[in-house]
N, C-alpha and C positions, 0 to 999 in steps of 0.2 A: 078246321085246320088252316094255318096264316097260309097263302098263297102267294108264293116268295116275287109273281112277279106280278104281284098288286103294290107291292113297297115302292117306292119312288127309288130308284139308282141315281149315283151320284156321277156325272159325267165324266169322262175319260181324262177332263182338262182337271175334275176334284179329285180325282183318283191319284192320278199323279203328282198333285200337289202334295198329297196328304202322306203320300209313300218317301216324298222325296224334305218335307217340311221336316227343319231342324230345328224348329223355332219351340223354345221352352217357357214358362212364366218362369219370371225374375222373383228372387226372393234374397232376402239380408238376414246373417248370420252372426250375430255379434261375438263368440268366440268360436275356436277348430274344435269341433267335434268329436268324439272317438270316429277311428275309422271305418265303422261300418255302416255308422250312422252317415260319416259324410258321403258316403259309396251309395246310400240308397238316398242321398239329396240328388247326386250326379246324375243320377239317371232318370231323373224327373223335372229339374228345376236349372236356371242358370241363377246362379248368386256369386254376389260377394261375400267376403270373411273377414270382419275386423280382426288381425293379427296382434292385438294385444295382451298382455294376461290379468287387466283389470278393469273394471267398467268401462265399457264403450260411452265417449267424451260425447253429452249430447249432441254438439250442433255435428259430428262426423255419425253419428244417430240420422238425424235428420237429414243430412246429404244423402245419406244411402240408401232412404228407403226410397228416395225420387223412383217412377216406377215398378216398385215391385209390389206385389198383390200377397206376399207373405213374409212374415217377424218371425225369426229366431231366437226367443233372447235369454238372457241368465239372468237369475235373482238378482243380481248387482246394478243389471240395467233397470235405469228410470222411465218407463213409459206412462208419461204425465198428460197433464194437458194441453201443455206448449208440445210434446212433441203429437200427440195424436191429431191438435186443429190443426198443425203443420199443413201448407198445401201439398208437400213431398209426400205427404200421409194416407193422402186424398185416393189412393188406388187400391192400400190395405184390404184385403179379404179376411184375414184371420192374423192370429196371433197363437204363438204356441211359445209357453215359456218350459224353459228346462228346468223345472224343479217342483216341487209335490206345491210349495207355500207360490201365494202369487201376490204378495204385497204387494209386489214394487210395480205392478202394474194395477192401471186405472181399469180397474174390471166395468164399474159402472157408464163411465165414459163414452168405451167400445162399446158395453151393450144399446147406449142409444143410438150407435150408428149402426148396428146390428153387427157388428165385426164380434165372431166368436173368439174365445181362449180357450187353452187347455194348458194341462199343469201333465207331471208325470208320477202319478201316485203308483205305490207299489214298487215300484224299483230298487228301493233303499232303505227298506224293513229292516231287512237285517242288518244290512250295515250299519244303520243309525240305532242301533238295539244293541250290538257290539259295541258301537261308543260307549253309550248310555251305560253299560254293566263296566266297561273298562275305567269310567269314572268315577265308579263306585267303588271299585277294588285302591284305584291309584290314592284316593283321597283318603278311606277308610284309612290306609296301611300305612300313607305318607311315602309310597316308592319316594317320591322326587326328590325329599328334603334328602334321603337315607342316600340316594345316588349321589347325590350333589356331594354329601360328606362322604364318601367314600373314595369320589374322583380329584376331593381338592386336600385329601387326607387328616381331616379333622378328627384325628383321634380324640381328643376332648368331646368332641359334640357325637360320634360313636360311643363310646364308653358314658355317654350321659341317655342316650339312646335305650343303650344294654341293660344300664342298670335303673333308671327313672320307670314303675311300671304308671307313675303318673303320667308320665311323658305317652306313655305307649299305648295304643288303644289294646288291651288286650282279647275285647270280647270279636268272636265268632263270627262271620254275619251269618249263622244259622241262628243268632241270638237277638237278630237284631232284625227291624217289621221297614219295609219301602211301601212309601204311598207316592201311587203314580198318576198324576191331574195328566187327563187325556187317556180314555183307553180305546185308542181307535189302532190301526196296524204295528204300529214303532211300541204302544203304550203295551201291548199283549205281547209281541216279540220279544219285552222286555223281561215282563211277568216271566212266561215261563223258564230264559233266561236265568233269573232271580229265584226262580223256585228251585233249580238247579243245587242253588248254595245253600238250602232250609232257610228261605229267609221268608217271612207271614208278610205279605202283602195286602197293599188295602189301595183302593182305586177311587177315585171321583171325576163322574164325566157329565157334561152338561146332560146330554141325554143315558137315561138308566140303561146299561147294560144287563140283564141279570142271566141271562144264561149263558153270554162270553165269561163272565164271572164264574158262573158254576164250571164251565167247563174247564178253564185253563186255575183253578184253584186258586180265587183271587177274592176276596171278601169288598164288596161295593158299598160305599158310604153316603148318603145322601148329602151330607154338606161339604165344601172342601177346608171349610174352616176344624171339622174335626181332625181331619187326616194330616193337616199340617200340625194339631196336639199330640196325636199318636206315632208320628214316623220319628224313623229315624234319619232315615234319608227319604228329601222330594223329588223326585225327576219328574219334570216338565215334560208333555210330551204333544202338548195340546197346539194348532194352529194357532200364528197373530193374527186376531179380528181387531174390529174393534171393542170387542164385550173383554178380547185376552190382554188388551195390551192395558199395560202395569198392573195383571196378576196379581203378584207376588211384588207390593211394597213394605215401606214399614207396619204396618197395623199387621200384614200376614207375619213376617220376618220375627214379630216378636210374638206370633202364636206357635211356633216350632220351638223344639228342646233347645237350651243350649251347647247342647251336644249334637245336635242334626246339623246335616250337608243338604247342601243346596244342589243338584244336578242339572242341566239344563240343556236338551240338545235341541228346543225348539226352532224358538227365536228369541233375538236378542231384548227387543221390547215387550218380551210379555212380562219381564221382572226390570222395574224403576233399576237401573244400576247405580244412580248415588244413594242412595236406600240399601243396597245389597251391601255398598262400598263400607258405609256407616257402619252396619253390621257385625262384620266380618273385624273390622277394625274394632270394634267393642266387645266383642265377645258374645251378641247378641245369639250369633246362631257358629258352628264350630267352625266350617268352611265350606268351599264350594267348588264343583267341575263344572264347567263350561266348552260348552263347543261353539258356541253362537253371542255374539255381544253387538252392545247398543247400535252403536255406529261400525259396523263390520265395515273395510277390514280392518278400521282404526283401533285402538286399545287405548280405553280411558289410563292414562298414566298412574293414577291413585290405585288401581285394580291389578298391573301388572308388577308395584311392588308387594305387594301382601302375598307373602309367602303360604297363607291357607288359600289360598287358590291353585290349582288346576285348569291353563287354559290352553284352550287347543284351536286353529285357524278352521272351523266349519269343515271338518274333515268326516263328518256323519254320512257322506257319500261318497268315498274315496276309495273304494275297490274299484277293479276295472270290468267288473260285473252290474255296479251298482251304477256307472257313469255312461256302459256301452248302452243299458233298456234304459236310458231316461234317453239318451241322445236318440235311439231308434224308435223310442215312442211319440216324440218330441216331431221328429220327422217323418214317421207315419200318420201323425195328423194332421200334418201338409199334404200328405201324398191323399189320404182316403178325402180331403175335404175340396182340396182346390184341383186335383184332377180327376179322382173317381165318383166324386159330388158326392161321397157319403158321410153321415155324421161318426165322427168319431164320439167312444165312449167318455172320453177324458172329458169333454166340453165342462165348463166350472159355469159358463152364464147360457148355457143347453134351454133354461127355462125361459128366458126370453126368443127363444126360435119357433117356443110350440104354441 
């Protein structure tokens, strides 16, 4: 049994201090938070808040982390290697990005100073699974073109509409098979989604799944070059690595029908977009939804006139569900690492600490 006054006591002058110490570690947040997430920064941490609503401007990056021992940041921010050798940088304990993908930071960089990362997987399943099926219904059906004529009163192009059944896609999509590249959380949320409408699904994932396949009724395909011959629609749903990025160029683009859509809520570089752009403008493949492109938030101009596309501003995590558990998990891994010493599970470079 510990015998409580074997333990060393902490003096009346530490006691005091530590009752009356208002002192917090400093931390930089590069966008406002949802509020619950900023509420449980509050009560752990003193930081700043870049008040803007589009990537944080490097070198006010690098002013602001002078001091602080923890990174908040968003996919849009750059954490390179000009800002991590920074000497403002120099105090970094962790880094915690807001979002499931963590390209835009230098994972390898951090891991040789041993500065952990973490990412916010799971928050956005469904959300980005409701995209995903929403871009398949919009594209399929052509909502957009049909609104468009409807709001600017083209009765010509209605009535060519009504009666062209070339023009119209008639078939079902109980009639019609999705092949889904990536079947990790988003890629299954999708599936079952999809199974919803009777539509035969076929899946291809770097590593074989075959009992998420049995279970969620989803037929696995060992190469992904078949499944872009068999679908009709491809939805992306795979991380950008480096093994992902330009996926889906020409050589893939002309292995798909030319009747298949392109769906895409990943990321924007796992599909070459002047290859997609060629495409789409030739007839190679029928069209395409997008949530995610090359150069986010930019839009390649050749892309935004082609009326078979579908584009949407990265809105696959735009519930206020899906934005409050990324920002509180985001901030729970500030809180278990840099004040309660524990490892959180999100860590993405965890193997270089063991």
């Amino acid at each position: 049994m510990l015998n409580f006054f074997s333990v060393k006591q902490p003096t009346r002058f530490q006691f005091v201090q530590r009752l009356f110490s208002t002192h917090k570690p400093k931390i930089y947040v590069t966008r406002v938070l949802p509020d619950k997430a900023m509420k449980l920064l509050d009560q752990y941490f003193d930081y700043d808040v870049f008040q803007g609503h589009s990537a944080v401007p490097q070198d006010t990056l690098i002013k602001n982390v002078k001091d602080c021992v923890g990174l908040l940041c968003l996919l849009t921010d750059r954490i390179n290697e000009a800002v991590i050798h920074h000497p403002n940088f120099s105090k970094i304990k962790m880094v915690a990005n807001y979002a499931v993908g963590y390209e835009n930071v230098n994972v390898a960089e951090l891991s040789k100073l041993k500065i952990p990362v973490t990412n916010t997987p799971g928050c956005l399943t469904e959300a980005t699974a409701d995209i995903a099926m929403s871009l398949i219904l919009t594209t399929h059906q052509r909502f957009l073109q049909h609104d468009q004529a409807l709001r600017s009163n083209q009765q010509d192009t209605i009535l060519n509409f009504q009666k062209d059944t070339q023009d119209l896609n008639l078939d079902p999509l109980c009639n019609k098979t999705l092949g889904i590249v990536g079947l990790g959380r988003i890629g299954q949320a999708l599936a079952i989604r999809a199974r919803g409408f009777g539509m035969k699904i076929l899946a291809y994932n770097r590593t074989p799944k075959p009992e998420v396949c049995h279970q969620i009724g989803v037929e696995e395909l060992g190469k992904m070059d078949e499944l872009l011959q068999y679908s009709d629609f491809v939805s992306l749903n795979c991380p950008c690595t480096e093994e992902t990025k330009h996926l889906i160029a020409m050589e893939q683009l002309k292995m798909m029908k030319e009747s298949a859509i392109l769906i895409n809520t990943a990321r924007g570089k796992v599909v070459l977009e002047d290859d997609l752009i060629y495409a789409l403008k030739n007839g190679i493949i029928k069209a395409a939804g997008l949530d995610v492109l090359y150069n986010e938030p930019q839009v390649n101009p050749e892309l935004s006139k082609l009326q078979n596309t579908v584009l949407l501003p990265h809105i696959g995590s735009a519930t206020t569900r899906a934005r409050t558990g990324m920002g509180m998990l985001a901030a729970q891994s500030l809180v278990d690492y840099l004040i309660h010493k524990k490892w959180p599970k999100n860590f993405v470079n965890k193997s270089v600490f063991i």
